[in-house]
C-alpha positions as CSV (number, residue, x, y, z in Angstrom):
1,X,94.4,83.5,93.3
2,X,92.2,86.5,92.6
3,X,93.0,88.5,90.3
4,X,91.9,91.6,87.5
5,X,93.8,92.9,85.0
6,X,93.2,96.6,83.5
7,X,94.7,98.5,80.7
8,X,94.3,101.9,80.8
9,X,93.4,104.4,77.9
10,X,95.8,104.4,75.4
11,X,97.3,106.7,72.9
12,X,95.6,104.4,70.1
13,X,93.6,101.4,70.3
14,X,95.8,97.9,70.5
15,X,95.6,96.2,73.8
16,X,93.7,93.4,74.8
17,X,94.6,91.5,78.6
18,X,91.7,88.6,78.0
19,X,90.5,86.2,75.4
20,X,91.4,85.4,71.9
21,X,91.0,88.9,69.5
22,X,92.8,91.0,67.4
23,X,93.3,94.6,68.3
24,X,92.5,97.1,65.9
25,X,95.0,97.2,63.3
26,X,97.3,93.8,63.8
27,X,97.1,90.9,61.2
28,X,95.2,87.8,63.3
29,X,98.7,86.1,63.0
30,X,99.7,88.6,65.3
31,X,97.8,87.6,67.9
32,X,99.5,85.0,69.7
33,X,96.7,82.7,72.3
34,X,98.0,78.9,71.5
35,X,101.6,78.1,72.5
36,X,102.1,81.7,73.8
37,X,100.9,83.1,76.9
38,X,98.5,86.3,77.2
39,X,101.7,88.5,78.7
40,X,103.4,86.8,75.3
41,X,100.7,88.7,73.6
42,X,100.4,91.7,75.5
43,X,103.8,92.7,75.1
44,X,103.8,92.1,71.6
45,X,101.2,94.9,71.2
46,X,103.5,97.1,73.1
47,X,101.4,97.4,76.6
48,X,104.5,95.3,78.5
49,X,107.0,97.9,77.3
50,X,108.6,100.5,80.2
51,X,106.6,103.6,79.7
52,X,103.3,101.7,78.1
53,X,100.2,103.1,80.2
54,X,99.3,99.3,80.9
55,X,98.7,98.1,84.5
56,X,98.0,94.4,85.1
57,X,97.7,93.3,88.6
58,X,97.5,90.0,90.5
59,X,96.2,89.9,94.1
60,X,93.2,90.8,95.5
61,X,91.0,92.4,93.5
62,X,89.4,95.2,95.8
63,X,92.6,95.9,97.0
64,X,94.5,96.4,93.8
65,X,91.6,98.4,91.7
66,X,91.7,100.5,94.9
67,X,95.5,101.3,94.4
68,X,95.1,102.2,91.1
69,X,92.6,105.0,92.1
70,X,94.7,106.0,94.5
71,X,97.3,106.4,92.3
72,X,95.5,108.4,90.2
73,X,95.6,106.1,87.2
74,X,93.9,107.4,84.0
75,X,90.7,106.3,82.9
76,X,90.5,102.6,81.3
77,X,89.7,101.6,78.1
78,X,89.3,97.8,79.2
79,X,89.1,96.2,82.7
80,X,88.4,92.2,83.5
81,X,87.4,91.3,86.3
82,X,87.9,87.2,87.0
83,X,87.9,87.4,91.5
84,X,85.6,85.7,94.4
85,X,82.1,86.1,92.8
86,X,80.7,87.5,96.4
87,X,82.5,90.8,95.8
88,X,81.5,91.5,92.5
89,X,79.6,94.1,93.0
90,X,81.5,96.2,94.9
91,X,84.2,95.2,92.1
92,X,82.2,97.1,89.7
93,X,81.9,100.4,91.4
94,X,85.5,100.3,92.0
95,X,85.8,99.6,88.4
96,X,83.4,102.4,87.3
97,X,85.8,104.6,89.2
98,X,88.4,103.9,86.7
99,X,86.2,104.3,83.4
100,X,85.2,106.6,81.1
101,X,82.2,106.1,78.8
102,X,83.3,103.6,76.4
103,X,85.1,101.8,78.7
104,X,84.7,98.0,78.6
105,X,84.3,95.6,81.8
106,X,84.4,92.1,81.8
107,X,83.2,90.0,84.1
108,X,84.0,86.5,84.1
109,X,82.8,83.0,85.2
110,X,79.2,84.9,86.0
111,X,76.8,81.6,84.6
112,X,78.4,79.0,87.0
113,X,77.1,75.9,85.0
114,X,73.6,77.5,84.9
115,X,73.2,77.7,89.1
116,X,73.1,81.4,88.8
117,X,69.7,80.8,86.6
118,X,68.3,78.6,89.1
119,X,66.1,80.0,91.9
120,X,67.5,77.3,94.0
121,X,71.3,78.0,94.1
122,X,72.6,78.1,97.7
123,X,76.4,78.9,97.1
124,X,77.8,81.8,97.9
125,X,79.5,82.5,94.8
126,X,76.0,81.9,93.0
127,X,74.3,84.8,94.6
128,X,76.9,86.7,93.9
129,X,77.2,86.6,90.3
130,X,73.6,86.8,90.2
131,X,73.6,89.8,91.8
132,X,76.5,91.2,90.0
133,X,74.4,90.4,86.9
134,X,70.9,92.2,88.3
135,X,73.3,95.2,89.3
136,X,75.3,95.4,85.9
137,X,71.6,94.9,84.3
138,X,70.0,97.7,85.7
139,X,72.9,100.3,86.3
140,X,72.4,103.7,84.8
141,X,75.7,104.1,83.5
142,X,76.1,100.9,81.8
143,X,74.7,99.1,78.6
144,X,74.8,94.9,79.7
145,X,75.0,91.5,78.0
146,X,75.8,88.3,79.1
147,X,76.8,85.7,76.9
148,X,77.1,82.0,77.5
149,X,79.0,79.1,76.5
150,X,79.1,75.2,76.6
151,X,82.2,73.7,77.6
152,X,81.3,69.6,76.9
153,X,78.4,69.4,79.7
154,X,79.2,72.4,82.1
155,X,78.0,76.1,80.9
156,X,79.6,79.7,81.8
157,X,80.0,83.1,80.9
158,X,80.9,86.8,81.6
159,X,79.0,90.0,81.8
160,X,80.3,92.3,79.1
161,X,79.5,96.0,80.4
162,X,80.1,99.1,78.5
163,X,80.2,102.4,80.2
164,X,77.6,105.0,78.6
């Protein structure tokens, strides 16, 4: 399933959709990753609450970051992005339609065990993180990094974008 998940600008800092953390202000304890699921967590940090400015989608990416604009959702503090590699790119303009400098995007799975590094990748979804990378990299709007990390022999990571 594709999917993203975006929480909008808050009132105060305090949500996080993806990855262990703590949000500004909670004990570590309160953050709940092992044995708990990350809506378990979510809500606890009020962003599952009726009336919390929190959207979190599932479906097709395009499609639901394209609802929320029509909606008229307000600007994002945070937005992942974890969808088919080949449509990353335009993922990230549709994402930069929902930001705000400051706003944090997250773009996972972009090493693909190291075939995005190799000049010889053939896969579709290579080229496409690699472009999403070279796009992210050079885009005038955002500061870029992308961190690895070894899981037993295989290697991934995300792009982490912040909008200037």
């Amino acid at each position: 399933m594709h999917r993203n998940s975006v929480c909008p600008r808050r009132p105060h800092p305090g949500c996080q959709l993806a990855g262990p953390g703590t949000p500004a202000g909670r004990p570590p304890h309160h953050t709940r990753i092992q044995g708990g699921s990350r809506r378990d967590s979510t809500e606890e940090f009020g962003c599952g609450q009726s009336g919390s400015n929190r959207h979190r989608n599932s479906g097709r990416c395009p499609a639901s970051l394209t609802e929320l604009i029509s909606i008229g959702v307000a600007p994002c503090e945070f937005i992942f992005l974890d969808a088919d590699k080949t449509g990353y790119v335009k993922y990230l303009e549709l994402a930069l339609q929902l930001s705000h400098p400051g706003t944090v995007i997250v773009a996972d799975n972009i090493i693909r065990n190291g075939a995005v590094l190799d000049g010889c990748a053939t896969e579709d979804y290579d080229h496409g993180a690699r472009n999403y990378n070279a796009v992210a990299a050079a885009h005038p709007r955002l500061a870029s990094i992308a961190p690895h990390v070894q899981f037993k022999e295989k290697i991934d990571g995300m792009t982490i974008s912040r909008v200037k």
